[in-house]
C-alpha positions, 0 to 999 in steps of 0.5 A: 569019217573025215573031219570034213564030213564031221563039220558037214554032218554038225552043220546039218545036224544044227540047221536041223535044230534050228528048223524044229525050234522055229516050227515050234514056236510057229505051232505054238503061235505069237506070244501074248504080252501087253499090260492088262492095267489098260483095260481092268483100270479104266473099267475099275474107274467108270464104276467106281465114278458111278458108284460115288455119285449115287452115294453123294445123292447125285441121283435119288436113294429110289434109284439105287440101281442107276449105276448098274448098267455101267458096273455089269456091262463096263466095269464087271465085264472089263475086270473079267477080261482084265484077269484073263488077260493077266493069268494069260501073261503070267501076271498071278497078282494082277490077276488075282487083284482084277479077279477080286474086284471082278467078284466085287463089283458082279456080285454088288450088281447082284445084290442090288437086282436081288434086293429091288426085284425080290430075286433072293426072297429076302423080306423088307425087314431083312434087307439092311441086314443083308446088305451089312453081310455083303459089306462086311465079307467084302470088308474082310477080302479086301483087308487082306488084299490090301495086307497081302498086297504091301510089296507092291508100290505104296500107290496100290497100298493106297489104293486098296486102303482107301476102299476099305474106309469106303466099305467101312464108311457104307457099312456105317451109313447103311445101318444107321440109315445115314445119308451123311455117312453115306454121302462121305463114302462117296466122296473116299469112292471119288479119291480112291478113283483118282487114284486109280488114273493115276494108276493108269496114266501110270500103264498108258505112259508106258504103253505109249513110250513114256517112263513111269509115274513114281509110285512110291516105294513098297511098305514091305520090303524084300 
């Protein structure tokens, strides 16, 4: 083979590769990016607004079920797709965080129906009792969230902190049948959403071409 039939040969053989690599990537369609933040954070907040407000006595303790149209529909909902979004992305520990809350917050709906239209069978006498067995589970899954999550910005550490003394607080006030205790929750459930947006102000600035907010540095280093 002459050298000129060589170098043709290589050319071909390049613009052969080259040809298959981009119907590969045409076969296996566009590549999903972007940051599920902007949709499991907003959803995280609306709940947690509506949650806060019913435990500072906004509406009556009969209307226990007020926020639940907006915990399934929006924030249940919102964080399902969130967490599918971030696996999607390749993003495990995001997704993990929206899943958790996900559970958190279906599962709260759940117990609430349950218990208001006697759909688990649970006697009156019983449903205090069953609502510290719910506080108390979710009390340890989200200790350690918060303690496997120290790595991150000190921000989500705060973050996950935060609703931790929340569920304490529930706990407390539910069991001793406190409106007080209850109404003190509420207000740790209104800071722990601030803290979410500014989380998401965090998401939304960079997003749109903006840098990031500070978020602290990580308590866990390395």
């Amino acid at each position: 083979m002459t050298t000129i039939d060589a170098d043709a040969f290589g050319a071909h053989e390049q613009r052969a590769q080259h040809a298959a690599e981009v119907a590969e990537a045409e076969a296996a369609g566009p590549a999903v990016t972007g940051d599920p933040s902007l949709i499991g954070l907003p959803s995280f907040i609306v709940g947690s607004v509506a949650l806060g407000l019913v435990l500072v006595g906004y509406v009556p303790a009969a209307a226990v079920g007020a926020s639940l149209s907006i915990i399934v529909a929006a924030t249940g909902l919102g964080l399902v797709i969130a967490a599918v979004w971030a696996a999607g992305v390749g993003q495990s520990a995001v997704a993990g965080v929206f899943g958790i809350f996900a559970g958190f917050w279906l599962s709260y709906a759940m117990l609430v129906l349950g218990l208001t239209h006697n759909w688990l069978g649970i006697v009156a006498a019983d449903a205090v009792d069953t609502q510290g067995l719910f506080l108390i589970s979710w009390l340890v899954v989200i200790g350690m969230l918060t303690l496997a999550t120290l790595r991150l910005p000190s921000a989500y550490t705060v973050l996950f902190a935060l609703i931790e003394i929340a569920l304490v607080l529930v706990l407390v006030g539910t069991l001793q049948a406190s409106a007080g205790v209850l109404h003190i929750a509420g207000v740790v459930v209104f800071v722990f959403a601030a803290v979410g947006v500014y989380l998401f102000f965090n998401s939304a600035s960079q997003a749109t071409g903006g840098g990031a907010l500070p978020l602290g540095p990580p308590i866990v280093h390395g």
